[in-house]
N, C-alpha and C positions, 0 to 999 in steps of 0.2 A: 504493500500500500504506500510505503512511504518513497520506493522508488518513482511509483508513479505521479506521486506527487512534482517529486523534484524532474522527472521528467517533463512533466505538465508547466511548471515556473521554468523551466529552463525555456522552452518554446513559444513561449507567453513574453520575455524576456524579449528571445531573438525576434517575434513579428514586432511589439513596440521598437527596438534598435532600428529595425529594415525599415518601419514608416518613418523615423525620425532621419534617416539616410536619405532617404528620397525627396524629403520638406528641406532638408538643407544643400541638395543638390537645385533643388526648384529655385529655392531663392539666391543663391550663386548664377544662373541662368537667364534672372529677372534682370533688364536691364538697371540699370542705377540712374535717376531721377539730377544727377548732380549733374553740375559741369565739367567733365572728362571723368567720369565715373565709367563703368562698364559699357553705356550704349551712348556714349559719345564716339567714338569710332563709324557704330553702323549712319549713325544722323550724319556725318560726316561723309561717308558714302554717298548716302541718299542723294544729300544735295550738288555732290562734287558731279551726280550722273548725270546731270541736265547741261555740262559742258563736253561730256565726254561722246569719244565718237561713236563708243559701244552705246549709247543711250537711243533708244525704238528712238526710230525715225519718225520728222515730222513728214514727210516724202521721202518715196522710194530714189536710189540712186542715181542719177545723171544715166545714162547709156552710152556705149560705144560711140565713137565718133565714127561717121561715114567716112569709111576708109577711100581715099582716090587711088592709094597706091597701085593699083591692078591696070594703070591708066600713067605712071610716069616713068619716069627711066631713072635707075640707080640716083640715089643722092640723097641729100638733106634738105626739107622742105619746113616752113613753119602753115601751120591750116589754121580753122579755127572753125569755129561753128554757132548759128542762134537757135538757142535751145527753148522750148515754151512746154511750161508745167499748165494742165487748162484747169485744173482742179483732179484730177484722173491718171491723165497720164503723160509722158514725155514726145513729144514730137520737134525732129530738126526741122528748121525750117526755113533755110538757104544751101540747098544740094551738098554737093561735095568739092564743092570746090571755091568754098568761103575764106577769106583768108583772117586774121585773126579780127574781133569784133570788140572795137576799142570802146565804142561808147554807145549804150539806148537810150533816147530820150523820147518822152511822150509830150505834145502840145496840141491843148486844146483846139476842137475844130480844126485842127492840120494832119493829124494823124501821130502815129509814133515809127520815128526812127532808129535804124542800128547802121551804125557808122564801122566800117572795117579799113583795114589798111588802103584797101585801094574802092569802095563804092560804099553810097550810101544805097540803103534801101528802105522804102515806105511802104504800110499798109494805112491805110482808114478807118479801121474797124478793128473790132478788138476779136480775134481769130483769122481776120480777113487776109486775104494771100498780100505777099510782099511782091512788088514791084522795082527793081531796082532802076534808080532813077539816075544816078549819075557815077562814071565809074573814069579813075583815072588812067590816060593816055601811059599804056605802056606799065601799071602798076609804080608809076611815077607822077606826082609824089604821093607820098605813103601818107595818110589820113589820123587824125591820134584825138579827136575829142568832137562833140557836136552839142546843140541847145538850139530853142524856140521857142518863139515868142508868139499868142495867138493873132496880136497885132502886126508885127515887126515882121514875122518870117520866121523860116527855119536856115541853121548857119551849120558848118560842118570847115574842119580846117586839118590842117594839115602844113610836112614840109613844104622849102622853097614859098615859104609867106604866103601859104595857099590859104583863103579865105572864101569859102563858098558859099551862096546865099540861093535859099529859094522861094515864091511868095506861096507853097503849098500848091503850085498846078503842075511839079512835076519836072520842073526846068530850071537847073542847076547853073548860074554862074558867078564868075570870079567877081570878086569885089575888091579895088584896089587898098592898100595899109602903106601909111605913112615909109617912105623912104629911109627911116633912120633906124624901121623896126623888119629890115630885110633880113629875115631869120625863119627857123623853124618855129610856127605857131603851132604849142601843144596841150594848149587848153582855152577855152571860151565858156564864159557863162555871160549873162548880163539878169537884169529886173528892170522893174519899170522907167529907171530914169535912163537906162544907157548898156550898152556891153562891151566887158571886157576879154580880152586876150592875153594869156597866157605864154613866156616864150619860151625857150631850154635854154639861153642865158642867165632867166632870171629877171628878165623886165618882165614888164607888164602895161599894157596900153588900152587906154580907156573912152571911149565918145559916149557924150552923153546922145540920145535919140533928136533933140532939140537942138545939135550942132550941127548938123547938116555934113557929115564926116569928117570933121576935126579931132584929129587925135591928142590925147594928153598921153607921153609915155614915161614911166618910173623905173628904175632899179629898186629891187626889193633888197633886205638884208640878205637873203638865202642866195643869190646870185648863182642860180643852182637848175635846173628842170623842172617850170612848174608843172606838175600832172593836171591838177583840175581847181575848181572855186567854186564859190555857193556866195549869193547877198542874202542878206540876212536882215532883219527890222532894224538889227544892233550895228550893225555893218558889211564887210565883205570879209572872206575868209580865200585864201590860198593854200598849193601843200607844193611842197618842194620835193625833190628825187631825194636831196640830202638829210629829207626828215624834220626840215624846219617848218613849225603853221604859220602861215603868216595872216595878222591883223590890218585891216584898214578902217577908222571906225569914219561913220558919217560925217560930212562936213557940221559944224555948229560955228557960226560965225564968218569972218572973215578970211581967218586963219584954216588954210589948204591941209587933212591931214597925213600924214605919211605910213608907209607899210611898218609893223613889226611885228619881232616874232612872239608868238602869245605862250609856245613851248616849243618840245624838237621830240620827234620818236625816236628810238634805238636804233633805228631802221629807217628804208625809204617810206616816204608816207605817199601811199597808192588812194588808200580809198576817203569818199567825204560826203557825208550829208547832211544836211539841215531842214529838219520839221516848221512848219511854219511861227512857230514860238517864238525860234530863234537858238533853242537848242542845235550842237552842234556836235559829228560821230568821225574822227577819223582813225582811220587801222594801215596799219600795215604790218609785215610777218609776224612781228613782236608782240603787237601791243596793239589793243582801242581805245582811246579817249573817249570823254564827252565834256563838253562844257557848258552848262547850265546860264551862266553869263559871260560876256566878256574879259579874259586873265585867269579864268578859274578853272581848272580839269581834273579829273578825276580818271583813271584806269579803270575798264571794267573786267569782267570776267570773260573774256574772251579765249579759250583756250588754243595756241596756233594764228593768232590775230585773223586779218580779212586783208584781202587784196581792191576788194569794190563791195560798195553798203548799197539798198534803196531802202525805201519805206512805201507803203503804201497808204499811212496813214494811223495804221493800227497795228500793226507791227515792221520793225526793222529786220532784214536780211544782210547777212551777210553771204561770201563766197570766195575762196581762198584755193590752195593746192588740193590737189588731186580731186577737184571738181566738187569738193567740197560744203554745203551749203548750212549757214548757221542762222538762226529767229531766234530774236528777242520779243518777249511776252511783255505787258505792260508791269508786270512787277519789276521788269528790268534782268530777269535772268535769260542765260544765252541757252539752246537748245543747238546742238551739233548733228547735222545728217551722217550716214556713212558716206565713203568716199565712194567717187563715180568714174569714170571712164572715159572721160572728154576732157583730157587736158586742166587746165589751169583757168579758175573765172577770173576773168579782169574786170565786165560791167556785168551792170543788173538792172531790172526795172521792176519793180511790182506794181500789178495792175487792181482794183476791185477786182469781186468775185474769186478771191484766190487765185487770180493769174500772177506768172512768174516769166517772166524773161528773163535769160543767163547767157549771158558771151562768152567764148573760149576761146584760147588757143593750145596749141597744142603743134607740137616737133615728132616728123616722123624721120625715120631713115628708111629707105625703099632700096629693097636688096633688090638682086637678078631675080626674074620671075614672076615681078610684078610682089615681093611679099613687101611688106612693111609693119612696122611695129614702134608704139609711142614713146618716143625717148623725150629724157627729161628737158624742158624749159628753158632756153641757154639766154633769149630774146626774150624781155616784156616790155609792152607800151614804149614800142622803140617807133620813131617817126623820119631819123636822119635818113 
């Protein structure tokens, strides 16, 4: 009797031990409510995934670029291609033999354009087919930035001080730039009072609409390659090859004001945008900014930076190497697609309805046989 006793306490003994093993296994397991307690790591996770390229896609991956190679003879070629997301799915939508597509711009009642090395092309309609309307003589000179104005026209530019103007029917011509600014023009924007130009010097030249083409031209500090500019309520904004932003803020007074630099990326600064606020986004490989007001910038969380921004309004995109595409949510976090198959974006456009325009380029080498295969980027936003 008495064994069975102590048999019976003995077993009674070990099932309380074994639940008490298991309650202190569970609460080792719970995360910890602290800061860097046990599930500070996973929360850390969590949030670090919405930059990362393993993070569910907001769209599926870019596609293959239409290969030409079965069509050239041995060599090294740069392509490029315009890419259009409709909400659904990816379709090219300038053949194969696009060459790389430096800048989209959309303007009211004139349609939207995508400017490449060597033509521009227009559609009307938002799906509607592209028409290419002006293409230059011989792939010379090579073409690097465009904008539009629903009033003024639509402008597109390029080397050799190319300046091209169209009034939206379709018929592209030269407009002549001040004798002293005989250089490669590699960026244009303007706003309501006037447009300016961009040079790979480092100047910058400006007419207001009510001069009747009178030029005013400046040396910037960066004395450098401008890529592109945006006007802004606050002022005008510039980015340079060497990474510097540059300021111009509105006239007040009598007193003319002059360019400077408001900060510098690590790197070349490629991409720029500005929401109608006055809010401003530039990236390139490093690093994205934003500036909230005039002198003020902050870094964002951009993982891999961006080569070219758009917005459509209600979110920003970005779009960077390996065809890459990144959205920002209005909470201000970044969201990273996987990587796609079309080379490297240089522009973007976002349209309502979830439409997406992306410009690429992209380096092939074309062996014997007609094979070819996309080798890395050696050329960006190159205009000489």
């Amino acid at each position: 009797m008495v064994v069975f006793l102590v048999v019976g306490l003995l077993a009674l003994l070990g099932i309380v031990a074994l639940v008490a093993l298991f309650a202190v296994f569970a609460i080792l397991r719970r995360p910890s409510e602290e800061p860097g307690g046990r599930g500070a790591p996973a929360a850390r996770a969590r949030a670090g995934s919405s930059t990362s390229p393993s993070a569910s896609a907001f769209l599926p991956p870019i596609p293959p670029f239409p290969s030409p190679a079965h069509r050239l003879a041995p060599g090294t070629y740069m392509f490029g291609q315009l890419w259009r997301w409709d909400g659904t799915k990816w379709s090219a939508e300038i053949g194969d033999d696009c060459e790389p597509v430096m800048a989209i711009f959309d303007t009211p009642m004139l349609g939207t354009c995508a400017v490449t090395w060597d033509s521009v092309h227009r559609r009307t309609s938002p799906g509607g087919a592209w028409t290419r309307e002006y293409r230059s003589p011989n792939g010379r000179p090579r073409l690097s930035s465009g904008w539009g104005h629903p009033v003024h026209g639509l402008f597109a530019c390029g080397g050799s001080s190319t300046l091209l103007h169209s009034k939206g029917d379709g018929v592209w011509t030269r407009l002549p730039v001040p004798e002293a600014f005989r250089t490669v023009i590699s960026a244009i924007w303007g706003d309501e009072e006037g447009l300016f130009l961009g040079s790979a010097d480092g100047r910058v030249a400006r007419t207001l609409w009510s001069s009747r083409g009178e030029w005013q031209i400046t040396q910037t500090p960066a004395r450098d390659f401008v890529f592109d500019g945006v006007s802004t309520p606050q002022g005008h904004y510039a980015i340079a090859q060497s990474g510097e932003v540059l300021f111009l803020p509105r006239a007040v007074g009598a007193t003319a004001p002059e360019w400077v630099v408001e900060t510098k990326l690590r790197c070349p600064a490629k991409g720029l945008w500005a929401d109608p606020s006055g809010r401003v986004w530039v990236s390139g490989h490093c690093a994205v900014l934003r500036s909230d007001r005039p002198g003020q910038w902050v870094s964002e969380a951009l993982e891999g930076g961006a080569y070219a921004l758009a917005s459509n309004g209600v979110q920003l995109f970005s779009g960077g190497e390996r065809s890459v595409l990144g959205r920002r949510d209005a909470a201000g976090v970044w969201t990273l697609g996987p990587p796609g198959r079309s080379g490297e974006i240089v522009s973007l456009w976002a349209g309502p309805g979830g439409e997406l325009l992306v410009g690429t380029e992209f380096m092939i080498d074309v062996e014997a046989g007609g094979r070819g295969r996309q080798a890395e980027v050696i050329a960006s936003r190159t205009v000489a």
